[in-house]
SESE-367785 format. One record per residue (C-alpha): residue number from 1; residue in three letters; z, x, y. Coordinates in steps of 0.1 Angstrom, whole numbers, plus 5000, padded with zeros to 4 digits. Each point is the difference from the previous one (the first is absolute). Example, Ala and Ser with C-alpha at 12.3 -4.5 7.8 and 13.67 -1.06 7.14 Angstrom:
BEGIN
     i    aa     zz     xx     yy
     1   ala   5078   5123   4955
     2   ser   4993   5014   5034
This chain:
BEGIN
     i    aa     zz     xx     yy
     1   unk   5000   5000   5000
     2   unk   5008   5025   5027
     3   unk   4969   5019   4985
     4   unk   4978   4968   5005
     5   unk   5021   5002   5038
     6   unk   4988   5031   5010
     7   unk   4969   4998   4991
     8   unk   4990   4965   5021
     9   unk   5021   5024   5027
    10   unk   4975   5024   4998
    11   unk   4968   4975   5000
    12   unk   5015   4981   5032
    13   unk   4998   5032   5015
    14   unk   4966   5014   4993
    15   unk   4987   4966   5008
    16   unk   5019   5001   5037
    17   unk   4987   5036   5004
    18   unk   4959   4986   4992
    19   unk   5002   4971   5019
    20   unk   5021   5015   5029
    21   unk   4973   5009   5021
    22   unk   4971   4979   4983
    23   unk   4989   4975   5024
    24   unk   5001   5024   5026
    25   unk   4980   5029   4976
    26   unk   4970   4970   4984
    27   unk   4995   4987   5037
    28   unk   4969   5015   5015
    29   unk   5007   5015   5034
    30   unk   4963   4997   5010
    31   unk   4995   4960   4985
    32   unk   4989   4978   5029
    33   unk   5040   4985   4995
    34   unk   5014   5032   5009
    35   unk   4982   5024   5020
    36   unk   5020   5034   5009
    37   unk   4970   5019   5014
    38   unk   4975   4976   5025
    39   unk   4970   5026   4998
    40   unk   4993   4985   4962
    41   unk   4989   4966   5015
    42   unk   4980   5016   5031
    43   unk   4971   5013   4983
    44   unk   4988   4965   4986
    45   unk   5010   4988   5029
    46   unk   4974   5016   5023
    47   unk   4974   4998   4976
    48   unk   4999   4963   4991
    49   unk   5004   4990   5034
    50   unk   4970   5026   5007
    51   unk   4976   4986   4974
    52   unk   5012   4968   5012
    53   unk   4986   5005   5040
    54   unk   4970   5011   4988
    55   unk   4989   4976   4975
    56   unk   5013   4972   5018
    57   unk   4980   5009   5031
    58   unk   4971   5005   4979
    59   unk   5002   4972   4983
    60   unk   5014   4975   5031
    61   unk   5012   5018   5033
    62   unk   4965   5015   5006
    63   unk   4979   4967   4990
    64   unk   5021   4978   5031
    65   unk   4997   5029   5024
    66   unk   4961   5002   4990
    67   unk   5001   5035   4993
    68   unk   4989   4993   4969
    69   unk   4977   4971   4984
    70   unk   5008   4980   4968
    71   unk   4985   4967   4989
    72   unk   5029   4989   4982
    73   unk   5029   5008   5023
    74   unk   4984   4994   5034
    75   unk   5001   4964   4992
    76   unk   5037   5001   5004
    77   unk   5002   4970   4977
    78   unk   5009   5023   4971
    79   unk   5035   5010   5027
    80   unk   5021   4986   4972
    81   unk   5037   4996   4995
    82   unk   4997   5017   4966
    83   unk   4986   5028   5019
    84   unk   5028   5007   5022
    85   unk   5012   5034   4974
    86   unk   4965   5006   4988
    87   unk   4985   5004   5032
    88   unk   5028   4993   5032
    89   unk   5026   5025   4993
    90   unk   5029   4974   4988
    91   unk   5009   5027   4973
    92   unk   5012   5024   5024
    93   unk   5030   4982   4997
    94   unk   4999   5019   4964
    95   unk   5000   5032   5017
    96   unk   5025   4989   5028
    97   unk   5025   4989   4974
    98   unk   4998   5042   4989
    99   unk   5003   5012   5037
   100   unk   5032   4978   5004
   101   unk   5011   5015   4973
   102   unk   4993   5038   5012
   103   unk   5015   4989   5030
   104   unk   5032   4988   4984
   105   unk   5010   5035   4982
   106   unk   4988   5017   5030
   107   unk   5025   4981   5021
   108   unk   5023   5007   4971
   109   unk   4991   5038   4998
   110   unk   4993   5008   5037
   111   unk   4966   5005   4994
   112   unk   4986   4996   5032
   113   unk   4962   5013   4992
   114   unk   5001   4978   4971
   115   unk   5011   4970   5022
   116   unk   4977   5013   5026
   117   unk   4969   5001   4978
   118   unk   5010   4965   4982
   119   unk   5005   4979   5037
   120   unk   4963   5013   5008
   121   unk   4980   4986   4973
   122   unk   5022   4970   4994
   123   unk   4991   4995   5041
   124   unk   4963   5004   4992
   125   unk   5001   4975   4970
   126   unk   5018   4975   5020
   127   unk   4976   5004   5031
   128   unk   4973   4995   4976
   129   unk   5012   4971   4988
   130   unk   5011   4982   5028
   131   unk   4968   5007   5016
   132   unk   4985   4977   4969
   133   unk   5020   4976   5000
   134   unk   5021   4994   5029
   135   unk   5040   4994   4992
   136   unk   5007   5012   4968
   137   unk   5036   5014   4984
   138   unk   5010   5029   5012
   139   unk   5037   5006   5005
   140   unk   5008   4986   4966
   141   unk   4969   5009   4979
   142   unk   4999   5018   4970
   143   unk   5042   5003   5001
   144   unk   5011   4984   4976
   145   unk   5015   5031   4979
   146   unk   5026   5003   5031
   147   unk   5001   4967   5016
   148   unk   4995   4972   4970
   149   unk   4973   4982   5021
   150   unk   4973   4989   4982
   151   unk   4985   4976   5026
   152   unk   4992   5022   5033
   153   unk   4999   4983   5031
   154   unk   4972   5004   5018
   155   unk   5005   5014   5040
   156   unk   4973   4996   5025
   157   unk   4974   5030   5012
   158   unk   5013   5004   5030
   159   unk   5034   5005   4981
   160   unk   4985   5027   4972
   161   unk   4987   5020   5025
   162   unk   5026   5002   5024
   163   unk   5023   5009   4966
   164   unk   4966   5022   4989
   165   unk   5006   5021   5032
   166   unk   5035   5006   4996
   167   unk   4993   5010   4964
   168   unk   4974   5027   5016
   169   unk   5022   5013   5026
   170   unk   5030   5004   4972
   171   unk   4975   5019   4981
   172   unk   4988   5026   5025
   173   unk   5038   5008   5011
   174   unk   5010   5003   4962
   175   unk   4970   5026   4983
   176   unk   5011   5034   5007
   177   unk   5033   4990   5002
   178   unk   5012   5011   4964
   179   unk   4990   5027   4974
   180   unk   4989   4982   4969
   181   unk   4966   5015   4982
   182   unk   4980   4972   5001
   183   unk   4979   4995   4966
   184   unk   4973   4973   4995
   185   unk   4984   5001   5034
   186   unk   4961   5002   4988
   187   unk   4990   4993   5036
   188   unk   5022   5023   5023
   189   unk   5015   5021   4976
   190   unk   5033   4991   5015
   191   unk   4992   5013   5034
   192   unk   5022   4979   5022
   193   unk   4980   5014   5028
   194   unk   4972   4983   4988
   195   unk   5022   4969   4994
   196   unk   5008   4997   5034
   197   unk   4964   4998   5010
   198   unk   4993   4974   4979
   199   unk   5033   4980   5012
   200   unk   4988   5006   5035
   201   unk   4969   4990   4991
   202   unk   5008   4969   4984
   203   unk   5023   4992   5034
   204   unk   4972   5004   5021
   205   unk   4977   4974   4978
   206   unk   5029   4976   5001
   207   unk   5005   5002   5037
   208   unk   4961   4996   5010
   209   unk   4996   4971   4973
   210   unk   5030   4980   5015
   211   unk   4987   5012   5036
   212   unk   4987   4962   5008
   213   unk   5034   4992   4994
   214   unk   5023   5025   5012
   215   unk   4990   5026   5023
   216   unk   4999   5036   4985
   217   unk   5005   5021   5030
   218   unk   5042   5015   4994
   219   unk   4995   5007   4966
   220   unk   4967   5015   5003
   221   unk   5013   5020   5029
   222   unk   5027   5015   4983
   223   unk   4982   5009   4970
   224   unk   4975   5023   5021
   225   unk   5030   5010   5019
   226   unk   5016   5012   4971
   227   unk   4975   5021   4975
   228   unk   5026   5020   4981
   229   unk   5016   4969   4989
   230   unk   4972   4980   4996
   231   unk   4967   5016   4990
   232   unk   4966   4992   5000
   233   unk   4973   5011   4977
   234   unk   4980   5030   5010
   235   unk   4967   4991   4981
   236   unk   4987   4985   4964
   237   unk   5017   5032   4983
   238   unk   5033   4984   5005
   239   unk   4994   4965   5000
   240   unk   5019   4975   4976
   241   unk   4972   4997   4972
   242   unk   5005   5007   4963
   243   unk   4979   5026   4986
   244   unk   4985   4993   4962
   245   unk   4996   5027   4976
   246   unk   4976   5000   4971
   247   unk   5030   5018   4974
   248   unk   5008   4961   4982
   249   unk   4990   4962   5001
   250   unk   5025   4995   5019
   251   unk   4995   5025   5029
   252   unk   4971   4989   5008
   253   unk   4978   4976   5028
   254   unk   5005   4966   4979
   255   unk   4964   4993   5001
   256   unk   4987   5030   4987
   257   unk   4999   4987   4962
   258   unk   4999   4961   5014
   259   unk   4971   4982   4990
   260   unk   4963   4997   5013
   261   unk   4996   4964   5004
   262   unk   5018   4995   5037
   263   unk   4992   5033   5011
   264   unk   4961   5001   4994
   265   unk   4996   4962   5002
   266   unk   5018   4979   5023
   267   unk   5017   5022   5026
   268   unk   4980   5016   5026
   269   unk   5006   5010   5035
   270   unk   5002   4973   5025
   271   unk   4971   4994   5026
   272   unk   5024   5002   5028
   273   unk   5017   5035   4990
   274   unk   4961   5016   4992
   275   unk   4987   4984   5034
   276   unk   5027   5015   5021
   277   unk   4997   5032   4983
   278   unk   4963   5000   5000
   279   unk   4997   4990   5041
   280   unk   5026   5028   5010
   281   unk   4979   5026   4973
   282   unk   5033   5008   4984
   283   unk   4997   5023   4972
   284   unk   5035   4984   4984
   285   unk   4974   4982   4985
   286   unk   4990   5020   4978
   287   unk   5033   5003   4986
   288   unk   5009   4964   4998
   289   unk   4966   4985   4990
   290   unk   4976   5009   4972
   291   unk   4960   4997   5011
   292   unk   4985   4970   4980
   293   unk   4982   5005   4973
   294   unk   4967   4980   5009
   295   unk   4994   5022   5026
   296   unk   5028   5025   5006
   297   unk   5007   4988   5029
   298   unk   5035   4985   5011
   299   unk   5005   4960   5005
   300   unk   5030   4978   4997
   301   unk   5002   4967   4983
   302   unk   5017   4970   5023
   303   unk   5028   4987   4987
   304   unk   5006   4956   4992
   305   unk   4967   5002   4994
   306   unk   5005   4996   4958
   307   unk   4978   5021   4972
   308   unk   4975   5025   5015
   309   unk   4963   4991   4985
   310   unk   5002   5039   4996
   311   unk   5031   5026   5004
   312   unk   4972   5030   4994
   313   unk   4995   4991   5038
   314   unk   5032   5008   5015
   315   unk   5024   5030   5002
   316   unk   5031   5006   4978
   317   unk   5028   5017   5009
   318   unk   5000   5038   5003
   319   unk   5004   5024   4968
   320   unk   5033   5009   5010
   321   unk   5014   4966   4987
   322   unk   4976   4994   4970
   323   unk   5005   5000   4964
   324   unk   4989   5026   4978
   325   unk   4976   4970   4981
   326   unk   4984   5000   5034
   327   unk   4989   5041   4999
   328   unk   5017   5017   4980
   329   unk   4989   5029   5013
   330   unk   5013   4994   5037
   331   unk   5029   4976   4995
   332   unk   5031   5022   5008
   333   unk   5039   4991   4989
   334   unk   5013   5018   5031
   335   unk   4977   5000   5026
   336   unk   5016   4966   5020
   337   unk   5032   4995   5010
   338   unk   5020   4971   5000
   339   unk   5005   4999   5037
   340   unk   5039   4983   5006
   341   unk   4998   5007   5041
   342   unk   4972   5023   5016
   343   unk   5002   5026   5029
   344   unk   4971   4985   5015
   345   unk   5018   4962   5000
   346   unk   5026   5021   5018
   347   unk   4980   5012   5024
   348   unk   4980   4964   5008
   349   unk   5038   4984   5005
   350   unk   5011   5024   5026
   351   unk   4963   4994   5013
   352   unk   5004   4964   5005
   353   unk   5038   5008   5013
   354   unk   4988   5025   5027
   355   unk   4973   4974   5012
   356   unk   5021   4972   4995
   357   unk   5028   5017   5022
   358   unk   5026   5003   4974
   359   unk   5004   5032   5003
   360   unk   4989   5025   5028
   361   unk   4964   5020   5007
   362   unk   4980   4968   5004
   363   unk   4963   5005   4989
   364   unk   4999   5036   5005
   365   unk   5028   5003   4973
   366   unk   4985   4972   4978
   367   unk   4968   5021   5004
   368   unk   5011   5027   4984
   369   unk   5021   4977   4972
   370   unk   4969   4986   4993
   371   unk   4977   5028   4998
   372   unk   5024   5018   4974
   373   unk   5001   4968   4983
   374   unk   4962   4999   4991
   375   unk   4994   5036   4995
   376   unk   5026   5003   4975
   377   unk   4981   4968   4980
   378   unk   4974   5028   4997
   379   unk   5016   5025   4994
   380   unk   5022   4983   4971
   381   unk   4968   4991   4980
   382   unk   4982   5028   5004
   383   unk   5029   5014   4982
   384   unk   5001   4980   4977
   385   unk   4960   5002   4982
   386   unk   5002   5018   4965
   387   unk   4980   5035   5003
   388   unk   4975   4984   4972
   389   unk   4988   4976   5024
   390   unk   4959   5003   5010
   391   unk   5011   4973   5027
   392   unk   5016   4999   5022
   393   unk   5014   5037   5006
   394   unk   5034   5003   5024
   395   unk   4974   5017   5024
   396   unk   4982   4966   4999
   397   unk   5035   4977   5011
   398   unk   4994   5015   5035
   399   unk   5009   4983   5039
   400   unk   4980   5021   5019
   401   unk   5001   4996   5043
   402   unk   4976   4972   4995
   403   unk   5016   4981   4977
   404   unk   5031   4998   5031
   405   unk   4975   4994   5027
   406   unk   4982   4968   4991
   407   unk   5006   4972   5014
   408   unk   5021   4980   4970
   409   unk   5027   5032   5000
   410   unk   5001   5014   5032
   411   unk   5041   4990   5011
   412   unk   4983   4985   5037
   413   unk   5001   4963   5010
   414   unk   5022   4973   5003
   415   unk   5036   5001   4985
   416   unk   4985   4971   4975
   417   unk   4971   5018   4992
   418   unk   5021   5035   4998
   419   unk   5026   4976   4976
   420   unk   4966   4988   4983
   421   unk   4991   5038   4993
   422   unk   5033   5012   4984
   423   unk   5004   4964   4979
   424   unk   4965   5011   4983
   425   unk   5007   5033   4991
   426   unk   5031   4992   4990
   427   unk   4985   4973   4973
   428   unk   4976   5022   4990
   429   unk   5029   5026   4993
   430   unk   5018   4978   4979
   431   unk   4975   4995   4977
   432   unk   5016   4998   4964
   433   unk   5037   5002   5014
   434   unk   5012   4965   4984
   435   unk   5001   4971   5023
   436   unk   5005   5021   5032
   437   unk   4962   4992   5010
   438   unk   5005   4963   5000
   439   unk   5034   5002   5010
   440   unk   4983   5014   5033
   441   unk   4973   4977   5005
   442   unk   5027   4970   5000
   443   unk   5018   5022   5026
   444   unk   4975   5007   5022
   445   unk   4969   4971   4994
   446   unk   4973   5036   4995
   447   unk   4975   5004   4982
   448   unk   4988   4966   5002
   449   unk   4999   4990   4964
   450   unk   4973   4967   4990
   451   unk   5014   4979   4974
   452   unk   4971   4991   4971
   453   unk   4987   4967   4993
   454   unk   5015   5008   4967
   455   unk   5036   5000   5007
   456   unk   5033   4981   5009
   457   unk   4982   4998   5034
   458   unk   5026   5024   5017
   459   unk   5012   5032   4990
   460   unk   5036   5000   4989
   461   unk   5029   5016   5026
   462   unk   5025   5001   4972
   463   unk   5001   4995   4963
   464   unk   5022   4974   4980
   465   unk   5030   5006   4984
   466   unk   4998   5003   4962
   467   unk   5007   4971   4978
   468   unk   5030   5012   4985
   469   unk   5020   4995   5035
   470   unk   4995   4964   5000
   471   unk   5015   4999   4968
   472   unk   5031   5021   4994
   473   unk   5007   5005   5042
   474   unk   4993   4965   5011
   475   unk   5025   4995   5027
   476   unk   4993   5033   5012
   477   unk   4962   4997   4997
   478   unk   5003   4964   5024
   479   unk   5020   5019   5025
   480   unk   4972   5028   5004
   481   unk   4971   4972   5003
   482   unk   5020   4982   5028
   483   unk   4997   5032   5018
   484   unk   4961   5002   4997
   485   unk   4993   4964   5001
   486   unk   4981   5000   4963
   487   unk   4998   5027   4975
   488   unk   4961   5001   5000
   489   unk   4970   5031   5014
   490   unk   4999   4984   5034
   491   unk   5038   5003   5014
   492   unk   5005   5032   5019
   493   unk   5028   5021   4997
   494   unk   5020   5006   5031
   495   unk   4982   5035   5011
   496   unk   4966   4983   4998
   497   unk   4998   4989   5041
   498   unk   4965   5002   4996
């Protein structure tokens, strides 16, 4: 008996010491439930959201700004509510649910880069969103991990950018701040320099899209006042863009092994974007277009206008964007860049600002802002073309004296036709940057865009919430029409005084 003692003794023991430390020892630091190092949710991070701008402004943003052509989606009939993650960016609440994550162990770590880094792109997922749809959760989205809410409210535009602002200013005074390594950064390599830029970058977009609504001029002014806390980009070499490599799949531009069909069938360069290009002899062309292959010459198909009687007539989209089914020989898996905020859009805001009056220099200042911000454009894609290319060569992507001279570019006239200058090279700029084309247009009313005699009849100034939103976030969902008057393509969001 006191043999049979000791030995269950002995077993209550060894089975204290195994499971001692066991749920601590089996739990994976790195599982989405328990994160201990942020950095391990940053890299998929950047890159979904990445491929994401780009194919959705292939695919959507480009069609409404008529930068690019489609038959199919410039009918804007097909802007359904199923579409609103395929196409409309409602799954970057997937990727904001990780940042609030990072955010939360850098809060609980004092990781101020990490927090830094987090607060930017969670601010550039929620402008993008808001600028889709109008209100839409943003305090209380994707936190129910920490805060058990499962139904977000929604807040009003003018209340996510106010909070979108703060977010950026936070940001900007935290990176640099601490000495963490920061790992998973595939677009700045954790420069917080870098960072910065793209924070102060992101303010100034905020501030001159909301400038119909609240004037721009002390925050502008102290951000030019103030370069060594908030910096601006120097060029395209440090601008916030993700650069693809060719080592894996998943490293590289997302069409590259996409298929044929849309690419060398139904999308094609818009008439509008190849007749402004074509009038002002812009080489940029010859990077954004492909010649036609009836004639090998460059036209754009009109969108609303439904199935071409023959896409062999119009232009597609430059080889830097198409897939390797297209020409295999030329297609490249690195040469474009998914383009998240561009020196040159920085260079067409302070433009408009400096003629506007928000800031100081008046047109002599906004001259120079907007020469830098078209030469760059050239500059940018002339880097950009592949060394196997025939055509076009960087020596081709030129802007020679003449091109600033003529008429159509030369910063002289009236303030509205000096405006009417910066808004189109601006739009051309923005070609293939996500919704940020159309997103302009609604601001500003330029380029005058037709709508097609096949279409809705209009072209849409926001898109609809997705389906699901009626159904699990009802209350919520009613609340956030209310605001906009009905949730359909025609109500503008509060920026849009257009």
């Amino acid at each position: 008996m006191k043999r049979k003692h000791i030995i269950l003794c002995t077993l209550i023991i060894l089975l204290s010491a195994c499971t001692k430390n066991f749920e601590q020892i089996n739990t994976n630091p790195n599982s989405p439930d328990q994160i201990t190092n942020p950095g391990l949710l940053l890299t998929n991070i950047i890159r979904s959201v990445a491929n994401n701008n780009l194919s959705n402004s292939f695919d959507r943003g480009s069609v409404a700004a008529d930068q690019l052509a489609s038959p199919y989606a410039s009918n804007f009939i097909n802007w359904t509510r199923n579409d609103a993650n395929s196409y409309f960016c409602w799954n970057y609440y997937n990727y904001i649910r990780d940042l609030n994550e990072i955010i939360t162990v850098a809060d609980a770590q004092k990781l101020n880069n990490y927090k830094g880094i987090a607060l930017v792109l969670r601010s550039w997922m929620f402008q993008n969103l808001t600028d889709l749809y109008g209100p839409i959760p943003f305090r209380e989205a994707a936190s129910s991990k920490t805060t058990g809410i499962n139904k977000p409210k929604y807040e009003q535009q003018e209340v996510v950018y106010a909070g979108l602002l703060n977010d950026l200013e936070e940001a900007v005074t935290l990176m640099g701040t601490s000495k963490e390594t920061v790992i998973g950064d595939i677009m700045f390599a954790g420069d917080q320099i870098r960072w910065k830029k793209f924070a102060t970058g992101m303010t100034l977009r905020l501030l001159m899209r909301q400038s119909g609504k609240v004037n721009p001029t002390s925050k502008m002014t102290a951000i030019l006042a103030n370069p060594s806390k908030y910096p601006l980009f120097q060029s395209h070499e440090d601008q916030a863009a993700l650069q693809y490599l060719g080592d894996r799949l998943e490293n590289e531009m997302p069409f590259y092994r996409g298929s044929n069909s849309d690419y060398g069938i139904s999308t094609r360069i818009s008439a509008n974007l190849n007749n402004y290009l074509s009038t002002l002899n812009d080489s940029r062309l010859f990077v954004l277009a492909i010649p036609a292959s009836v004639d090998n010459k460059y036209h754009g198909a009109v969108n609303g206008t439904g199935d071409w009687d023959d896409p062999a007539k119009y232009s597609a989209p430059g080889m830097l964007w198409a897939p390797r089914q297209y020409n295999d020989e030329l297609a490249s898996p690195t040469a474009a860049q998914s383009v998240f905020y561009s020196y040159s859009e920085e260079q067409f805001i302070l433009a408009e600002a400096a003629e506007k009056g928000f800031i100081s220099g008046g047109s002599t200042s906004a001259a120079t802002y907007y020469h830098n911000g078209i030469s760059d454009q050239f500059s940018y894609y002339a880097s950009r073309i592949p060394a196997n290319y025939s055509f076009p060569k960087p020596a081709d992507i030129v802007a020679g004296a003449d091109y600033y001279a003529q008429t159509g570019v030369v910063y002289t006239g009236t303030t509205d036709q000096k405006l009417r200058k910066i808004y189109l090279q601006k739009w051309i700029s923005l070609f293939l940057n996500g919704f940020e084309a159309w997103s302009e247009w609604r601001r500003t009313g330029f380029p005058n865009i037709q709508v097609g005699p096949v279409s809705s009849g209009y072209v849409p100034v926001r898109c609809l919430y997705p389906a699901d939103e009626q159904r699990i976030n009802e209350a919520n969902y009613q609340e956030a029409v209310s605001w906009l008057g009905a949730d359909d393509m025609k109500s503008k969001v509060w920026w849009d005084a257009n």
